[in-house]
N, C-alpha and C positions, 0 to 999 in steps of 0.2 A: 495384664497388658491391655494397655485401653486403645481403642481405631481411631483413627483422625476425625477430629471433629470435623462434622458433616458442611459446617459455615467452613471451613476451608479448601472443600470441594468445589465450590464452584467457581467456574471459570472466569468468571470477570464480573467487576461488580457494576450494578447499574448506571450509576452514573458516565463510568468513561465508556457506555454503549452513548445514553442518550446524548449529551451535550455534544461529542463530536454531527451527533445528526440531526440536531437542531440548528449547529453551525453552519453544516451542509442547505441546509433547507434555506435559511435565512440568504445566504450569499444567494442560490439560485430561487430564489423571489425577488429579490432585488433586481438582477439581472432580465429575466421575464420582465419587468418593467421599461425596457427601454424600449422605445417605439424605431430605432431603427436598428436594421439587419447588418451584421458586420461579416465578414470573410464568408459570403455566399455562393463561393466556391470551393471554399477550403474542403466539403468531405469528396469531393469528385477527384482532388489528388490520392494516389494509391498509396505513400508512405509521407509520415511525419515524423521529425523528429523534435526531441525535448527532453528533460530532467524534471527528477524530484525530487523534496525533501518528506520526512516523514519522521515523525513520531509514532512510538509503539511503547504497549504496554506488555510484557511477557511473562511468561512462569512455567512453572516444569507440570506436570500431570503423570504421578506415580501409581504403581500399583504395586504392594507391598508382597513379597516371596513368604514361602510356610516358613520358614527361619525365622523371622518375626514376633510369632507365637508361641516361638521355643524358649526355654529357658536360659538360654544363652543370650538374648536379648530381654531378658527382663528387667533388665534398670531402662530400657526404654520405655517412655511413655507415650511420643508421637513421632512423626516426622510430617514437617509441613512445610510445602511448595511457599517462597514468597513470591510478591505481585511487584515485579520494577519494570523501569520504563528506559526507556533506551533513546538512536535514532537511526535515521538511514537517508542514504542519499546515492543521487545514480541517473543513467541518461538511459531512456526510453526510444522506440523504436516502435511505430502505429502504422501495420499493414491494413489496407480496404481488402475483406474479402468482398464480402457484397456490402448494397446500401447500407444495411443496416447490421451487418456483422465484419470486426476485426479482428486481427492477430497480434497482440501484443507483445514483446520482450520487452525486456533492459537488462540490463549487468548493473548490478545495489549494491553496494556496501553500506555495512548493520551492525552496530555496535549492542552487544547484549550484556546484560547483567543477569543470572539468575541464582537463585539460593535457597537451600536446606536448612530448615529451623531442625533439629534434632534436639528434645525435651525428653528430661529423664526423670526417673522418680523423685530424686532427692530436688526437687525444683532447683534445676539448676540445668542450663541449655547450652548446645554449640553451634553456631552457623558456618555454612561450608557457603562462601562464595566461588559464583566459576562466572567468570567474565570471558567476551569469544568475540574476535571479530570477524564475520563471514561475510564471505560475498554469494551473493542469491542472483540467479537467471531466472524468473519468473517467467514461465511460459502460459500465456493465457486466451482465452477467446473471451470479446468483449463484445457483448449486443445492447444497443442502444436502440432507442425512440427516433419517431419521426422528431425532427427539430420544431418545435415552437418558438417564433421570434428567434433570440440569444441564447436557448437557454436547449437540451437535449439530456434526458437522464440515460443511464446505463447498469446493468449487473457487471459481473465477469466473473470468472474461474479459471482456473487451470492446476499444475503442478506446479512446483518450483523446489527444484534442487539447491544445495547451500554446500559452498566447504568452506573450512576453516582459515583462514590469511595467518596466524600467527605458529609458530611450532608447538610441538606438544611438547608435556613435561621429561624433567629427568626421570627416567625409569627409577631412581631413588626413589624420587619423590610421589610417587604414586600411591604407597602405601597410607601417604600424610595426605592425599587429597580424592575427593570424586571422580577418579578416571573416566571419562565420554568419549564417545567416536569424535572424530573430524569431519564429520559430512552426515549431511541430511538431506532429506526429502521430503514437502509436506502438500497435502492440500490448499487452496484457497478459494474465496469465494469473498466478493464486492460488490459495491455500488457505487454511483456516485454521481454528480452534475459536470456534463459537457460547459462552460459557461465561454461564449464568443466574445472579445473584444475585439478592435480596432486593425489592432498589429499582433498578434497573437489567441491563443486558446486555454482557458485555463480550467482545471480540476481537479476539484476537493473532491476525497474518494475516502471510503470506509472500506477495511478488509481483514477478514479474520482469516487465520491462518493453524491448522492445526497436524503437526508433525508423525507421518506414519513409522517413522525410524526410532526404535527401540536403541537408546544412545548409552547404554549402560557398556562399558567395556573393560572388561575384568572384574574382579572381584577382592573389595578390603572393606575396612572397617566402615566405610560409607555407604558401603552396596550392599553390604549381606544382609539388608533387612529389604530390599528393592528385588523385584523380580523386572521392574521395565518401566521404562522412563522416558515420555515423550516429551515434546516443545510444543507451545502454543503463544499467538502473540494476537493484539488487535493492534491495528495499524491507522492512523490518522496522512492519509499522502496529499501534499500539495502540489500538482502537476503542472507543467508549462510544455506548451506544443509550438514550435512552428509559427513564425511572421505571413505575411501575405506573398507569395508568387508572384511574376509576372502575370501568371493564369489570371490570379485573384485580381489583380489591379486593374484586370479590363474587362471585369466583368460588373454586373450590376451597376450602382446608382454611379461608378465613375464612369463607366463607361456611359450611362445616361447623361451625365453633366457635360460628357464631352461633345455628344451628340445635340445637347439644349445650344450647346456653345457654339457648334456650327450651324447650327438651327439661326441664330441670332447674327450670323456675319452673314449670312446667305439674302435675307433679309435685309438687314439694312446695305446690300449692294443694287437691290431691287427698287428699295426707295429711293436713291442715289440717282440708278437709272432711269426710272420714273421721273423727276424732279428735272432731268437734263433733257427731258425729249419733252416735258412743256414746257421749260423755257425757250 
């Protein structure tokens, strides 16, 4: 009986870390580049709302039971977690606690793929696919940077719980497939760029996410080599916040233009007057 090769162990491969944060990077340099200041009120409101979309990449992270070892599983030769990609999509909710710290939810719905290579000695393999759609309440606290120009970075963390939208199987059919809980819990932990526009707020955010609920439930021919089976995902989110207020449209350079604008009627009724008391 031979252990998972060691290259299937790890958690994500480098690529889908870096170029999602190179992507990030590049949008907010861009943005730092614009010489004027947009929604220069918008963090002084105490809630925002908005939606995202999101790409992820997910996979299982197993740890294998002494069954395994035993001669009852001896025509197996490995089991290994695949790496698939999914998405998610959902409306957000940005409480201000202070300047520089918020409270985030949303309600996400997550469309998951994940799968069990099972390899046996006679080279010859079975995949167990389990596809799941959940909805996830991300509970999170988010601290950002002082704003520069457009542009404002952030972390974030929190928990976030998950249950399942679709039913579970026929209790037949359990013996033919990987039986998992309905419901989860996992950590998370982000970054990402505040970036201001005109009429709204946008951001690209990075977030890994890694599941403390042991989702093995019962035991058949899928599980007896498993002692405990988590979820892990990295997540690509694209966010939209919130238009301008009333607040926001009287503040800053409009409300300056409106000011230059009576500046300039004020005046030319001076000149007006002027002109008619020397003639």
């Amino acid at each position: 009986m031979q252990a998972t090769n060691t290259r299937y162990k790890l958690d994500l491969r480098w690529r889908k870390v870096v170029l999602p944060i190179l992507l990030l990077a590049g949008l907010a340099s861009r943005a730092q580049n614009n010489p004027s200041d947009n929604l220069i009120n918008y963090d002084e409101q105490w809630i925002h709302y908005g939606f995202l979309l999101g790409v992820h990449s997910s996979k299982y992270v197993i740890k294998h039971s002494e069954a395994f070892t035993t001669p009852a599983m001896d025509t197996v030769h490995s089991i290994i977690p695949g790496n698939l990609g999914g998405f998610k999509l959902g409306f957000i909710a940005n409480m201000k606690v202070t300047d520089q710290l918020d409270f985030r939810s949303s309600i996400t719905v997550a469309f998951y793929e994940n799968d069990l290579l099972y390899r046996f000695t006679d080279n010859t393999d079975q995949r167990e696919l389990k596809d799941a759609t959940m909805v996830e309440f991300p509970l999170l606290l988010k601290y950002k940077s002082t704003r520069r120009g457009n542009v404002a970075m952030y972390v974030l963390g929190g928990i976030t719980p998950s249950f399942e939208a679709a039913s579970k199987s026929n209790k037949e059919d359990i013996v033919e497939k990987l039986e998992l809980h309905g419901w989860n819990y996992a950590i998370e932990i982000g970054a990402g760029f505040d970036i201001y526009y005109p009429f709204f707020k946008f951001s690209p955010e990075i977030r890994y996410s890694y599941g403390l609920r042991n989702m093995l439930d019962g035991e058949n021919q899928f599980s007896v080599g498993l002692s405990r089976l988590t979820t892990q995902n990295l997540t690509v989110f694209l966010t939209f916040e919130g238009g301008p207020s009333p607040k926001q449209k009287r503040g800053g350079k409009i409300k300056g233009r409106t000011l230059r604008k009576s500046g300039n009627k004020k005046n030319k009724a001076q000149r007006k007057f002027k002109g008619n008391k020397n003639g």
